[in-house]
N, CA, C and O atoms as CSV, one atom per row, in Angstrom:
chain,resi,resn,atom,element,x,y,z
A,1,UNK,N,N,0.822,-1.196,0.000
A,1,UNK,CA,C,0.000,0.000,0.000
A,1,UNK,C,C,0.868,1.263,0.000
A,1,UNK,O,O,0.517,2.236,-0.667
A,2,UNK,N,N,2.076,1.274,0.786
A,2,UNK,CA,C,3.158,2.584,0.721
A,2,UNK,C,C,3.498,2.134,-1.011
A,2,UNK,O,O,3.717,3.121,-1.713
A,3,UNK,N,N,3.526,1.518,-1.342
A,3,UNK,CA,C,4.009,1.958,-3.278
A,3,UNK,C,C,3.425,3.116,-3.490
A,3,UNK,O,O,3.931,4.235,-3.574
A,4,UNK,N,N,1.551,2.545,-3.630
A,4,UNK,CA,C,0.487,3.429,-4.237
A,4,UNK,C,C,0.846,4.800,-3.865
A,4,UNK,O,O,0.952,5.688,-4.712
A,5,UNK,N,N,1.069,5.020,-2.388
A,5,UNK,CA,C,1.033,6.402,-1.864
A,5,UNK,C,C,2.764,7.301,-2.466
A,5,UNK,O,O,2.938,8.469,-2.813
A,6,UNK,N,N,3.570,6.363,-2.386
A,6,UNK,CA,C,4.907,6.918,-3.560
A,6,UNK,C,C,4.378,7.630,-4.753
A,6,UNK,O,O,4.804,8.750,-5.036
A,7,UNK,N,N,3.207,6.861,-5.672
A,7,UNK,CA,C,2.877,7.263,-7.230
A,7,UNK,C,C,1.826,8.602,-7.088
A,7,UNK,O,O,1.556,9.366,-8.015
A,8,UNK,N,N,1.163,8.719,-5.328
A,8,UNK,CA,C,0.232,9.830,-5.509
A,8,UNK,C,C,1.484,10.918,-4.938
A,8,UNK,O,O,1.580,12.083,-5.324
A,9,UNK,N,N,2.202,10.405,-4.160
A,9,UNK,CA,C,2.812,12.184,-4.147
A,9,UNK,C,C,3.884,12.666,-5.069
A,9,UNK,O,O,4.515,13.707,-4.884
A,10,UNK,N,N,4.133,11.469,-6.537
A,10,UNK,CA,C,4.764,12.056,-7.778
A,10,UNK,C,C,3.613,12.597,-8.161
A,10,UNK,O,O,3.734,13.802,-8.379
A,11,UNK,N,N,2.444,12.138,-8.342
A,11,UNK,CA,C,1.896,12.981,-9.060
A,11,UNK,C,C,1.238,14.131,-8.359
A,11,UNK,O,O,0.832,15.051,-9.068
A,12,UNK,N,N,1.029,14.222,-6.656
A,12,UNK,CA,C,1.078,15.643,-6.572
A,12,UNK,C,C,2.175,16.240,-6.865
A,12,UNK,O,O,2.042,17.176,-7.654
A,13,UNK,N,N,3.437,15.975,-6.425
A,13,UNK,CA,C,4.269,17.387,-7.079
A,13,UNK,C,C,4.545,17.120,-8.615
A,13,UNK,O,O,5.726,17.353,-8.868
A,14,UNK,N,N,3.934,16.768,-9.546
A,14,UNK,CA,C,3.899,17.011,-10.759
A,14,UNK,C,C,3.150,17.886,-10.737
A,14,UNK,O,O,3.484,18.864,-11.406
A,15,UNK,N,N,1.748,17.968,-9.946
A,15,UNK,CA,C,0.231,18.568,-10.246
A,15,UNK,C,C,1.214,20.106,-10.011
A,15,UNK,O,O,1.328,20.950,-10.900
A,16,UNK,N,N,1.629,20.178,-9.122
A,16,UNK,CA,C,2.319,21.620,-8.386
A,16,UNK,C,C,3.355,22.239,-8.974
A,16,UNK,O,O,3.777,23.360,-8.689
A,17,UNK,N,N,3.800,21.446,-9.863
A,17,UNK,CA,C,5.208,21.764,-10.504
A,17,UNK,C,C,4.153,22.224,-11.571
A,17,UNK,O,O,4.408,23.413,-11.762
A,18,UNK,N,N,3.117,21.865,-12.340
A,18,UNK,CA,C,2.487,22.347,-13.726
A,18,UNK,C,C,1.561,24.008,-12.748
A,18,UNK,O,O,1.626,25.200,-13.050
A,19,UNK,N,N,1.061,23.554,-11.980
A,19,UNK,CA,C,0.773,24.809,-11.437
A,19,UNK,C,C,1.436,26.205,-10.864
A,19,UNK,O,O,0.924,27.224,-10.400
A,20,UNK,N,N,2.737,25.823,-11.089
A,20,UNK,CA,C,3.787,26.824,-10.587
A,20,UNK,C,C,3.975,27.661,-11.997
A,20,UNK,O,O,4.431,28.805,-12.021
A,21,UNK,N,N,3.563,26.935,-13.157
A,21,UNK,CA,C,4.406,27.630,-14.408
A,21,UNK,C,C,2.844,28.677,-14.467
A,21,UNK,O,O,2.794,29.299,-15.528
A,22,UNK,N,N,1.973,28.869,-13.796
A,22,UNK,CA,C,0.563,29.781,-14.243
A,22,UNK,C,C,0.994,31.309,-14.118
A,22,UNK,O,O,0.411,32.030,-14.928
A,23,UNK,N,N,1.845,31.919,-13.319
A,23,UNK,CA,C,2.014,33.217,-13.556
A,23,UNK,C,C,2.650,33.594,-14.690
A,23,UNK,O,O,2.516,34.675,-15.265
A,24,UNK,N,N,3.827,32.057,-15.220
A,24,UNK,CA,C,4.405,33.140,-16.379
A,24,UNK,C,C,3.602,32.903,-17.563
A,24,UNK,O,O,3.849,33.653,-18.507
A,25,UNK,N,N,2.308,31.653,-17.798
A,25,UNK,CA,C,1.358,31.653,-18.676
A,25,UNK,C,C,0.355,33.078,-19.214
A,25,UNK,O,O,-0.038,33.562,-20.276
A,26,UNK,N,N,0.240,33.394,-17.542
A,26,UNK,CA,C,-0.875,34.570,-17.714
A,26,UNK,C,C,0.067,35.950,-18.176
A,26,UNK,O,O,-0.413,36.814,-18.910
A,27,UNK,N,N,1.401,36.020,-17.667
A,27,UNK,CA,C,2.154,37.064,-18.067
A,27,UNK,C,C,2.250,36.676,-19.877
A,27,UNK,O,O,2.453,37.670,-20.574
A,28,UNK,N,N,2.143,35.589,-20.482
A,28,UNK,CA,C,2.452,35.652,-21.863
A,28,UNK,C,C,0.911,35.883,-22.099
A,28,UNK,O,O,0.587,36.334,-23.198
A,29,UNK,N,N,-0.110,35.605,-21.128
A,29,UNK,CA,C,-1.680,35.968,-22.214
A,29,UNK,C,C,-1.933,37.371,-22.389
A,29,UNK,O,O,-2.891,37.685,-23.095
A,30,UNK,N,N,-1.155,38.357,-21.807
A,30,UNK,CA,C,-1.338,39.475,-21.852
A,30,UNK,C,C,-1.038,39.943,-23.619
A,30,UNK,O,O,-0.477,39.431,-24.588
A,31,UNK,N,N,-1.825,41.282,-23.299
A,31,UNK,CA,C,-1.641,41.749,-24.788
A,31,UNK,C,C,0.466,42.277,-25.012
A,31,UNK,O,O,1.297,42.716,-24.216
A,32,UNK,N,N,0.501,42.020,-26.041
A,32,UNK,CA,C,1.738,42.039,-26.592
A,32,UNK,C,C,2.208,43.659,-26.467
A,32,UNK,O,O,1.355,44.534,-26.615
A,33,UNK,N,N,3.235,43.911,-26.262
A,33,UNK,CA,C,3.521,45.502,-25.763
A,33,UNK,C,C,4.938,45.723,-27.536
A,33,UNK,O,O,6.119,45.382,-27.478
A,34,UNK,N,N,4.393,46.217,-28.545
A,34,UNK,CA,C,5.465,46.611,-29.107
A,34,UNK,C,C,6.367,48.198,-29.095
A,34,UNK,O,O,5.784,49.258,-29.324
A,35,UNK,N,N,7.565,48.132,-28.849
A,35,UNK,CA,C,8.560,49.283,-28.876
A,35,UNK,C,C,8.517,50.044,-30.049
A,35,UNK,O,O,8.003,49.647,-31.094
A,36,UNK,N,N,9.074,51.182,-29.883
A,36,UNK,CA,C,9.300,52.035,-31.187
A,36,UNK,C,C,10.143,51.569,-32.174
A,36,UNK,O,O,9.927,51.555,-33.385
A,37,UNK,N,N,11.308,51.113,-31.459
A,37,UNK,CA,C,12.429,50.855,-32.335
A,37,UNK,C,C,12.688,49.592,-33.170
A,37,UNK,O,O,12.929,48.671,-32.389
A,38,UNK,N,N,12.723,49.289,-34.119
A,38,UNK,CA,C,12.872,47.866,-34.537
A,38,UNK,C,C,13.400,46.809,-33.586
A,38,UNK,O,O,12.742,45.867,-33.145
A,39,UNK,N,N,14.893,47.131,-33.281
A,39,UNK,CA,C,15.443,46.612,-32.670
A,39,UNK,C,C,14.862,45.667,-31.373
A,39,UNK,O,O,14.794,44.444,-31.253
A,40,UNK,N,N,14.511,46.670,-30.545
A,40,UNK,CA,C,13.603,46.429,-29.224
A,40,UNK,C,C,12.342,45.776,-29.923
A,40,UNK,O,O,11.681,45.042,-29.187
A,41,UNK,N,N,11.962,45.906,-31.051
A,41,UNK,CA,C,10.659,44.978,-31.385
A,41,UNK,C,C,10.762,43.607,-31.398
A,41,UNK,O,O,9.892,42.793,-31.088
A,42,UNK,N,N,12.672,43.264,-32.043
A,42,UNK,CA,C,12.543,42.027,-32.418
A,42,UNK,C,C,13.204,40.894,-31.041
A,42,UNK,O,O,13.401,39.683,-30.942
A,43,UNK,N,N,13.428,42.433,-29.893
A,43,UNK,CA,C,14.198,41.222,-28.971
A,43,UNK,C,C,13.066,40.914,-28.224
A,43,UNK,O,O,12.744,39.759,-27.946
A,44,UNK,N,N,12.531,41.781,-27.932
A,44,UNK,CA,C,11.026,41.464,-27.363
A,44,UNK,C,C,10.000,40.128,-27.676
A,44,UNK,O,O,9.403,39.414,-26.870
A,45,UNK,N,N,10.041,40.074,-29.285
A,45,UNK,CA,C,9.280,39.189,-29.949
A,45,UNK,C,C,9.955,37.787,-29.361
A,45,UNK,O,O,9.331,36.964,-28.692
A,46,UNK,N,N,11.552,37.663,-29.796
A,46,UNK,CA,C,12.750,36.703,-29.140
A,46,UNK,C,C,12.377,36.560,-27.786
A,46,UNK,O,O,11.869,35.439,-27.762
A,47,UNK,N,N,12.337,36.928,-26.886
A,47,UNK,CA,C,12.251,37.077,-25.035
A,47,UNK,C,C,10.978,35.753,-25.134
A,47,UNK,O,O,11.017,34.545,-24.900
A,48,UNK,N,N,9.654,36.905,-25.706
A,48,UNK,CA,C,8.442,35.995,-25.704
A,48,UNK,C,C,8.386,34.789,-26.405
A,48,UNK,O,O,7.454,34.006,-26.224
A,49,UNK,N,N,9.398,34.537,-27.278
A,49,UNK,CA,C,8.949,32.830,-28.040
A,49,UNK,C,C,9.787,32.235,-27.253
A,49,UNK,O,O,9.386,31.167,-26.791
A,50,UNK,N,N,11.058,32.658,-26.881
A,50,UNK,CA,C,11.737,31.905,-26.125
A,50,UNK,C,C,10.908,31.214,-25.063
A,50,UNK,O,O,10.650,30.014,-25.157
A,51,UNK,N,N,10.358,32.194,-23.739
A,51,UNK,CA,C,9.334,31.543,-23.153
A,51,UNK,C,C,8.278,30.722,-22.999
A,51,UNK,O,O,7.927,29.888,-22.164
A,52,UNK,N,N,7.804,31.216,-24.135
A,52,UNK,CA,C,6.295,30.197,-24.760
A,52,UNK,C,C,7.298,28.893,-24.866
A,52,UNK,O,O,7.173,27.966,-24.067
A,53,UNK,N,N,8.118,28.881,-25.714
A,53,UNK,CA,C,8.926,27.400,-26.026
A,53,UNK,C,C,9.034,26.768,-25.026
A,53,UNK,O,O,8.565,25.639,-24.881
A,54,UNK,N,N,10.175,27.890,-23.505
A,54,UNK,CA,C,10.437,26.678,-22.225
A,54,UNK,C,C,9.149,26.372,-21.832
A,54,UNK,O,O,9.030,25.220,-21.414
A,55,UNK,N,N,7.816,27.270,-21.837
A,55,UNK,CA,C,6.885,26.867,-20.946
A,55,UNK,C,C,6.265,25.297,-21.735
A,55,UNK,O,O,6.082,24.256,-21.104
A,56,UNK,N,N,6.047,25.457,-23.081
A,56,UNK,CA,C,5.671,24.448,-24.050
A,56,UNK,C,C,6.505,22.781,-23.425
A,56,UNK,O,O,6.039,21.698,-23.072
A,57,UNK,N,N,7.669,23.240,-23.522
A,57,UNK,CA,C,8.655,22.078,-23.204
A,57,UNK,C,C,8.337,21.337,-21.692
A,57,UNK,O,O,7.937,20.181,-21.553
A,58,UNK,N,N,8.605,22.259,-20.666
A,58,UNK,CA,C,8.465,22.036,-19.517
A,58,UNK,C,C,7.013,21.038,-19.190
A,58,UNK,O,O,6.863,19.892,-18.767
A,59,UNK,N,N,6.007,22.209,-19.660
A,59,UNK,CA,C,4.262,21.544,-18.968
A,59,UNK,C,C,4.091,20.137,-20.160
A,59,UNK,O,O,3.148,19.347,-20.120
A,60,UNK,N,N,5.075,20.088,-21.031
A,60,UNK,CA,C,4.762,18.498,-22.065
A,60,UNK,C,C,5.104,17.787,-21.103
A,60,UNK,O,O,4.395,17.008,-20.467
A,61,UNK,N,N,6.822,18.167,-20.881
A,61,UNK,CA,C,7.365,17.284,-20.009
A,61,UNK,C,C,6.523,16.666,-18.845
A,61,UNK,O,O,6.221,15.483,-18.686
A,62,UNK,N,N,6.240,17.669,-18.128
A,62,UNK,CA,C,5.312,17.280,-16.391
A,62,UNK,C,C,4.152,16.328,-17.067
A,62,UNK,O,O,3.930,15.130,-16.889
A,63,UNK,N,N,3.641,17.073,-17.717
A,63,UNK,CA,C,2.306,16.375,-18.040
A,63,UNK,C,C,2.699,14.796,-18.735
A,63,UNK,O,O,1.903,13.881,-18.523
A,64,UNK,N,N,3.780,14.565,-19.451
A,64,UNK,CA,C,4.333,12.979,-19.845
A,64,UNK,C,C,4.682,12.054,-18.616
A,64,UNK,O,O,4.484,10.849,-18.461
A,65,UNK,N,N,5.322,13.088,-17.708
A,65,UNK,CA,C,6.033,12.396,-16.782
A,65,UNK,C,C,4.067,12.038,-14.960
A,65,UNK,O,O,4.087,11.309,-13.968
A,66,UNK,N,N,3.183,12.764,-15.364
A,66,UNK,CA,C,2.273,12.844,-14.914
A,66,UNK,C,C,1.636,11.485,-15.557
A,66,UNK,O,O,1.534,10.472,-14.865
A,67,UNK,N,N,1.279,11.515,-16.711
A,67,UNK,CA,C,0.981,10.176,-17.276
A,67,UNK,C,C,1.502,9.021,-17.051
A,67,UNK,O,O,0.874,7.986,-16.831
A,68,UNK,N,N,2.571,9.142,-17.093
A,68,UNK,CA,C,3.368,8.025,-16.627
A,68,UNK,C,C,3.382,7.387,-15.277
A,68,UNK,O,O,3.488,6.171,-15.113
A,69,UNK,N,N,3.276,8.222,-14.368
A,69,UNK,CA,C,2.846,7.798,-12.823
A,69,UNK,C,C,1.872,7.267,-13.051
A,69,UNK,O,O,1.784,6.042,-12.970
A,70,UNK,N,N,0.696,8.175,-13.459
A,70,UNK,CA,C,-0.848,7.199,-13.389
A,70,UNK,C,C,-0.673,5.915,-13.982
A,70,UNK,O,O,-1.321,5.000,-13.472
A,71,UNK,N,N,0.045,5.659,-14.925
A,71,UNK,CA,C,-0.044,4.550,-15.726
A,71,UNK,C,C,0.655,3.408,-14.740
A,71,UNK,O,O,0.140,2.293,-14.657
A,72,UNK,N,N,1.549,3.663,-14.187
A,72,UNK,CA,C,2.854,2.992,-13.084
A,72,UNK,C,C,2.060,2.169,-12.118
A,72,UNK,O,O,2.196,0.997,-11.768
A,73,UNK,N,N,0.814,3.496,-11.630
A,73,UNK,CA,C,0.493,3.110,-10.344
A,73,UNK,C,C,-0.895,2.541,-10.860
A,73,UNK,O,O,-1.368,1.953,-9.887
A,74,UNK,N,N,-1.724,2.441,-11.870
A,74,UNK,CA,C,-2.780,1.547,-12.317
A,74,UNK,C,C,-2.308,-0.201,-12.613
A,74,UNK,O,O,-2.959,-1.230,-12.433
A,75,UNK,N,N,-0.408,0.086,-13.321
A,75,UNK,CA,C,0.051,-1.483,-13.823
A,75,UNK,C,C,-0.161,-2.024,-12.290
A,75,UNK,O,O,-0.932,-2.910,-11.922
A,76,UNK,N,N,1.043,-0.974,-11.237
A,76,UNK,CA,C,0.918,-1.887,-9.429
A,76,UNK,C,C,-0.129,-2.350,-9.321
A,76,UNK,O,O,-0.375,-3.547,-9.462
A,77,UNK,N,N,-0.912,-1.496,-9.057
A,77,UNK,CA,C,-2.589,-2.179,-8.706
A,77,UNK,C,C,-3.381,-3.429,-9.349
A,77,UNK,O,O,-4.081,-4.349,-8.924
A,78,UNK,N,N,-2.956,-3.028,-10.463
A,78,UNK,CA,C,-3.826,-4.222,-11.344
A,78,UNK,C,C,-3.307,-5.811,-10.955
A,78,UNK,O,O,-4.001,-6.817,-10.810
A,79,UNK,N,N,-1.491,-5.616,-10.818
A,79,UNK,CA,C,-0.851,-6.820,-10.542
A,79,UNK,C,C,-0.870,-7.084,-9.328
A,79,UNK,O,O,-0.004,-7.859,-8.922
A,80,UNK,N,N,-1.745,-6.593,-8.473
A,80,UNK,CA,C,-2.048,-6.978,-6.880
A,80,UNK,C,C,-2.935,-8.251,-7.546
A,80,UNK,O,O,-3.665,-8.223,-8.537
A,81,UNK,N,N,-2.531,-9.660,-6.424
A,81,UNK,CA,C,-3.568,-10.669,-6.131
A,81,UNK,C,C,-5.196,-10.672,-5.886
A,81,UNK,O,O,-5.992,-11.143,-6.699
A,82,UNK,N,N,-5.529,-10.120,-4.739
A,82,UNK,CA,C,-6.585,-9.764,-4.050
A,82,UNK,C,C,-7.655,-8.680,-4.446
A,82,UNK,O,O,-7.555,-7.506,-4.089
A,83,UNK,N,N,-8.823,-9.233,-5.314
A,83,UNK,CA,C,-9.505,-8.455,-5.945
A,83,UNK,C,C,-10.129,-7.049,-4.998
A,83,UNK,O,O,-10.506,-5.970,-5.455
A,84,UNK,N,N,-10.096,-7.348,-4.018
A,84,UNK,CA,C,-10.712,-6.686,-2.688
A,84,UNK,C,C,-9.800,-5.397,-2.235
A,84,UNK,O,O,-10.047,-4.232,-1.924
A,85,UNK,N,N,-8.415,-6.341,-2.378
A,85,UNK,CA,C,-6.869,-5.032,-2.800
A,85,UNK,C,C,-7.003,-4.143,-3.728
A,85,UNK,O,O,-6.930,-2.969,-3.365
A,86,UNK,N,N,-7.207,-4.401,-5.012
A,86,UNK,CA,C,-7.083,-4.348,-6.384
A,86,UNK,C,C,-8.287,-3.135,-6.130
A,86,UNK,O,O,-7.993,-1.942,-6.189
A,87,UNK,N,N,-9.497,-3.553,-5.878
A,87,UNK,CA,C,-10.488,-2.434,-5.922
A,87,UNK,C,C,-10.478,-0.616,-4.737
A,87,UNK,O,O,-10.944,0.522,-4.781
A,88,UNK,N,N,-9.668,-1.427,-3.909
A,88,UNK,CA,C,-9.618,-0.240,-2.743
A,88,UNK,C,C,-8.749,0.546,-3.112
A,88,UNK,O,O,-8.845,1.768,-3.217
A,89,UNK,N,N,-7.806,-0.161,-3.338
A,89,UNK,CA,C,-6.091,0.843,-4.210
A,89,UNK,C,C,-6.829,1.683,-5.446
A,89,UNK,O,O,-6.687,2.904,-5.502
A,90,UNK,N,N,-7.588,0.998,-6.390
A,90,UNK,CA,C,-8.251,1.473,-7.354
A,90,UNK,C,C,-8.822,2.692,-7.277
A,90,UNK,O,O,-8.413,3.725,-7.806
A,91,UNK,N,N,-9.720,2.553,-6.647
A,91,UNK,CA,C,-10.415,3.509,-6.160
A,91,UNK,C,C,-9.880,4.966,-5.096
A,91,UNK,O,O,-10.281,6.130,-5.071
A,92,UNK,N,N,-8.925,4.314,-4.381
A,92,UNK,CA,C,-8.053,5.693,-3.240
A,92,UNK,C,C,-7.380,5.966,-4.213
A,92,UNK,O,O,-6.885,7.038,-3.868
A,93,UNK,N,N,-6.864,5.668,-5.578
A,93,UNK,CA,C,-5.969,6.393,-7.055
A,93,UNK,C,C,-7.411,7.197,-7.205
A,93,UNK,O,O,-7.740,8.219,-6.602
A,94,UNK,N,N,-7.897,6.720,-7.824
A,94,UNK,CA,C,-9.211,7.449,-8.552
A,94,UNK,C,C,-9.516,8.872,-7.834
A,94,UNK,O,O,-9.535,10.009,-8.306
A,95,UNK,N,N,-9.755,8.378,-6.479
A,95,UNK,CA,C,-9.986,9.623,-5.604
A,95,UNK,C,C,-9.012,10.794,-5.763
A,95,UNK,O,O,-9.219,11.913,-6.230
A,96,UNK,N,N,-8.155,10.379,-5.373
A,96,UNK,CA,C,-6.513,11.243,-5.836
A,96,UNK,C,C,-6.780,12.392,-6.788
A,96,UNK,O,O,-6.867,13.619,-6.730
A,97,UNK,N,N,-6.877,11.346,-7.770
A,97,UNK,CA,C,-6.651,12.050,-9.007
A,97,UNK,C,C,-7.943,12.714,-9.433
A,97,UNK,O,O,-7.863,13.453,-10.415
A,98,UNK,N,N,-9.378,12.537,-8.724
A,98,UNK,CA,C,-10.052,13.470,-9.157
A,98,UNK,C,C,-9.959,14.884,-8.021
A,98,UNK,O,O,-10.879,15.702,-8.030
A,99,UNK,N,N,-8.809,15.045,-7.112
A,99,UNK,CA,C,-8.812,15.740,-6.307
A,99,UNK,C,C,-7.603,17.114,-6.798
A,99,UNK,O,O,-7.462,18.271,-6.402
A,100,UNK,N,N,-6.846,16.214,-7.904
A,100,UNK,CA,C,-5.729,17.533,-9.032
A,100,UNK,C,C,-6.582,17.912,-10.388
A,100,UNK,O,O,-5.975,18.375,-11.353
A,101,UNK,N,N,-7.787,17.735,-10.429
A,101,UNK,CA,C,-8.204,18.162,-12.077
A,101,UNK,C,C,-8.028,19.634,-12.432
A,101,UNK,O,O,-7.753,19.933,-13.594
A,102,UNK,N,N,-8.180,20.618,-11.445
A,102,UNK,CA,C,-8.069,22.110,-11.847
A,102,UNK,C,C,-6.366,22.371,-12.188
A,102,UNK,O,O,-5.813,23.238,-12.865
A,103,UNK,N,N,-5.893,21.365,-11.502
A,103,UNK,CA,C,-4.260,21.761,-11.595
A,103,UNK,C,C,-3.828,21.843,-12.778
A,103,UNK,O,O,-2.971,22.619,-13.202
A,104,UNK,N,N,-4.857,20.428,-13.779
A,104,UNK,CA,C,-4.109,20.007,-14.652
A,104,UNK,C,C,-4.358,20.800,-16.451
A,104,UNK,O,O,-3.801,20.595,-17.530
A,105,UNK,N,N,-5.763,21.977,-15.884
A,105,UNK,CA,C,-6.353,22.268,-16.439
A,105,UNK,C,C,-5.241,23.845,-17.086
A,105,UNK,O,O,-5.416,24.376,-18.183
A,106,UNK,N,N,-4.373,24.200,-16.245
A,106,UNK,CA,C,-3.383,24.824,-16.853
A,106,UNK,C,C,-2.670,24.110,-18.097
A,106,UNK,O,O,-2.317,24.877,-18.992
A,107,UNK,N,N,-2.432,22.861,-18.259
A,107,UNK,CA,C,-1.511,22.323,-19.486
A,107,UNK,C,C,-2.285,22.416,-20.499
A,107,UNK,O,O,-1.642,22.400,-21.549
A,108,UNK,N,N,-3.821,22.541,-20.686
A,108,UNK,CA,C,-4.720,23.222,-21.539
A,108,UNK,C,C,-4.591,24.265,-22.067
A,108,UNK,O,O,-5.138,24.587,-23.121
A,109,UNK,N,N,-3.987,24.814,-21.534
A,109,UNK,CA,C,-4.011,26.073,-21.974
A,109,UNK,C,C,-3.020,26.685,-22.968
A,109,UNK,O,O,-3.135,27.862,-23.309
């Protein structure tokens, strides 16, 4: 039963690690600020794709490495003996995970 509870607190701090990247999401939803000067237009433009990219990279990453737990900790469970095991573990995952859905609702975005 300590496995199961290993795979829920990867995937809380996955849930927390995708929820940490929301300020610099909302700082890129803002409207775009262009400079006078060319110059300053195009490092600006550079600054912002750069970001969008790490944020792109990063929340794939969490969110692969998020999948992957669930998947980890559904194979454990399933390969438990004891159908009675099998359903309680089942179900305290299930619970879990319907308890991060807003978290995950940032990688939507």
């Amino acid at each position: 039963m300590a496995e199961i509870q290993v795979f829920k607190t990867e995937i809380t701090h996955v849930c927390v690690l995708i929820k940490s990247y929301e300020p610099q999401i909302n700082n890129l939803s803002q409207a775009f600020v262009f400079h006078n000067q060319m110059e300053e237009c195009k490092e600006y433009i550079k600054e912002r794709t750069s970001m969008l990219n790490y944020l792109e990279k990063s929340i794939y990453s969490a969110t692969q490495f998020h999948n992957t737990c669930v998947k980890e900790a559904a194979e454990n469970i399933t390969g438990r003996v004891e159908q009675k095991v099998r359903e309680k573990l089942m179900l305290d995952l299930n619970k879990h995970l319907e308890l991060e859905p807003d978290v995950l609702e940032v990688a939507i975005i």
